[in-house]
KOLPAGU-926482 format. One record per atom (N, C-alpha, C): z, y, x. Coordinates in steps of 0.05 Angstrom, whole numbers, plus 5000, padded with zeros to 4 digits. Layout:
ZYX...
REM end
This chain:
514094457362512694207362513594037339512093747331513193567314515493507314517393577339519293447349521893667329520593937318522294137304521594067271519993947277518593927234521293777216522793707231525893597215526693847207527594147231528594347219527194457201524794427200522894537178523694467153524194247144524794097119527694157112529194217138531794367122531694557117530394857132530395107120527995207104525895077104523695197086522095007073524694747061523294557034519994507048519294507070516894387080516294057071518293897069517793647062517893587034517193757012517993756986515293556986515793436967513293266952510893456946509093376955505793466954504493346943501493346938499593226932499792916951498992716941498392476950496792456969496692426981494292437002494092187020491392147033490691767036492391857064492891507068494291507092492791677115494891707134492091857161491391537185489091577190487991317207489291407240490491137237491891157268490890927289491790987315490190887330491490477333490190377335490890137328492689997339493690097372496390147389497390227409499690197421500190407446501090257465501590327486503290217511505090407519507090437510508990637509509190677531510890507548509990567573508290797592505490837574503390997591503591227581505891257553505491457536506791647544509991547558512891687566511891877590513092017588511692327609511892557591510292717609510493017601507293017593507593227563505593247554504093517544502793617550502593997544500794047514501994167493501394187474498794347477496294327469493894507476493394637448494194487423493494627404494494467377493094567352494394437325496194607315497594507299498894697264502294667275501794877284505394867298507494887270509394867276512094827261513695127263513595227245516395537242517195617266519195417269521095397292518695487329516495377323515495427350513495687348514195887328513196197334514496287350512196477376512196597398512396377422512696137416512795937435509495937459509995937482508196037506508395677516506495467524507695337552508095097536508095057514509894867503509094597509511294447521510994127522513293837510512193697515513493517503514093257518516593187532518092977551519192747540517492487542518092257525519792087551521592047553522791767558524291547556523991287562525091027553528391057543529690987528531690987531532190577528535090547541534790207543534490127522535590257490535190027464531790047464530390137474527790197467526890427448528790527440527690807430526791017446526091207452524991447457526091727469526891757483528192067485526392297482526092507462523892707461526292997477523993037490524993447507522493557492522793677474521393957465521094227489519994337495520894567506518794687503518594957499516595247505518795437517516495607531516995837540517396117519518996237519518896507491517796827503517196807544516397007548513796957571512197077569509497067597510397047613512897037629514697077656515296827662515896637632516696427635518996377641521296597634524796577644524796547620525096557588526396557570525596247555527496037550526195807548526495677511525895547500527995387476527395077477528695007472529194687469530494597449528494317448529794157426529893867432532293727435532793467443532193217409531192987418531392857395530792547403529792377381529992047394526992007373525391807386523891747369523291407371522091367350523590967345520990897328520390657330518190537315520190427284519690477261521390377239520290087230517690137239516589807234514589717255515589547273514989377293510889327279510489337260507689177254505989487258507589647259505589967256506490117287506689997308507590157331506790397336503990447320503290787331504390977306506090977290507391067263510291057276510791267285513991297293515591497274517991487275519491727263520691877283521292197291523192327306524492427294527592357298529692477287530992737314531292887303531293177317535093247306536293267285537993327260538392967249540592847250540792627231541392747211541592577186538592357188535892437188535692657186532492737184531692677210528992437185527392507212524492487202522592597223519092587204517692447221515092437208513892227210511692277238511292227251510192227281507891947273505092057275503391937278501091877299500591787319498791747333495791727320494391907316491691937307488591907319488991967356487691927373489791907401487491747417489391707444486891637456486791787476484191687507485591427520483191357524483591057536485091057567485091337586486391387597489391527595490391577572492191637556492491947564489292087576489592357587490392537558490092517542490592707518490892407484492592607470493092447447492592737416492992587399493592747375495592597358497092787347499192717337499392867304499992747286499592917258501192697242502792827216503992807198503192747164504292607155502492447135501392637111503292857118502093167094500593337105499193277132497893477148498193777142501393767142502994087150502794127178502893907198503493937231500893747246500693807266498893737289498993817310499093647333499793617352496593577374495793687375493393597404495093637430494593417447496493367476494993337497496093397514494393317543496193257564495993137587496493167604496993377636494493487625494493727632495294037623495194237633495594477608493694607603491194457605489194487596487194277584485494187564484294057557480994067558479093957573475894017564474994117535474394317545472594377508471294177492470293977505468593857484470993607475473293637483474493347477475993517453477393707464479293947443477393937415474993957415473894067388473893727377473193487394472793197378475093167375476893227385480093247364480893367343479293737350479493847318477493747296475393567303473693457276474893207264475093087281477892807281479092957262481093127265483793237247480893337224480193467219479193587200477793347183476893187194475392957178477692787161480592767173481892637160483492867144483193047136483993207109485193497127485593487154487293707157485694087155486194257153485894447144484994607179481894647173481594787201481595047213481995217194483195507192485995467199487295227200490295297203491295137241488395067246488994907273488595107301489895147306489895357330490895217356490295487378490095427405493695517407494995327439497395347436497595547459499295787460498995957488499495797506499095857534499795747559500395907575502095857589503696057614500596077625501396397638499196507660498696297674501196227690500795937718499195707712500595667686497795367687495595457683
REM end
């Protein structure tokens, strides 16, 4: 998940300077609050680190300074016994941009976590990175409606991301 794109930038120069590219349009704000929970990755441009990953979700909660606690986790087998995790903190760096966070996974690294879409019921979000190397489609469920999944992949694709590279995320048999 986004929550590994720090290790990315340490072992495979993923954050090297790229082409310039326009900001990505984010959603105008959040209620953190509605955001903290568990969230099931349905799809988007996974990170190194999350090959063979089955199940994968993502556990946001409050901590008292107001930062973030992120739980990464996927499954590595269909059985669902073999697990990986990744613990990290995520923080708004500027109070005027609340849906523009950073997660630090590894200090100091940390990347850039963008809110791109969010349902007004906060049933699913998208999440993407200012080099659209990573993407994140979320749900609440571990499954998402088809027609909302694809207005997320045109969303991502309209704002520069690469749609040959946006894929479906496995899911355990159970869900």
């Amino acid at each position: 998940m986004l929550f590994l794109s720090a290790l990315s930038c340490l072992s495979l120069s993923a954050c090297a300077p790229g082409p310039v590219l326009p900001e990505l349009n984010v959603v105008p704000s959040v209620e953190i609050e509605r955001f903290l929970g568990t969230w099931y990755e349905v799809g988007g441009i996974p990170t190194p680190e999350q090959n063979g990953c089955i199940g994968t979700t993502a556990t946001y909660s409050l901590r008292d300074n107001g930062d973030i606690d992120v739980l990464n986790q996927c499954f590595l087998d269909a059985a669902g016994t073999r697990t990986q995790q990744a613990r990290g903190r995520a923080f708004v760096p500027d109070p005027e941009q609340p849906t523009r966070l950073k997660v630090e996974f590894f200090w100091p690294f940390a990347g850039d976590y963008q809110i791109m879409a969010l349902a007004d019921d906060y049933s699913s979000a998208m999440i993407g990175n200012p080099q659209r190397r990573y993407l994140w489609i979320l749900s609440r469920e571990a499954t998402l409606p088809e027609e909302r999944y694809q207005e997320l992949v045109e969303l991502a694709v309209g704002q520069g991301y690469d749609a040959d590279k946006i894929q479906r995320t496995p899911a355990l048999a159970s869900n």
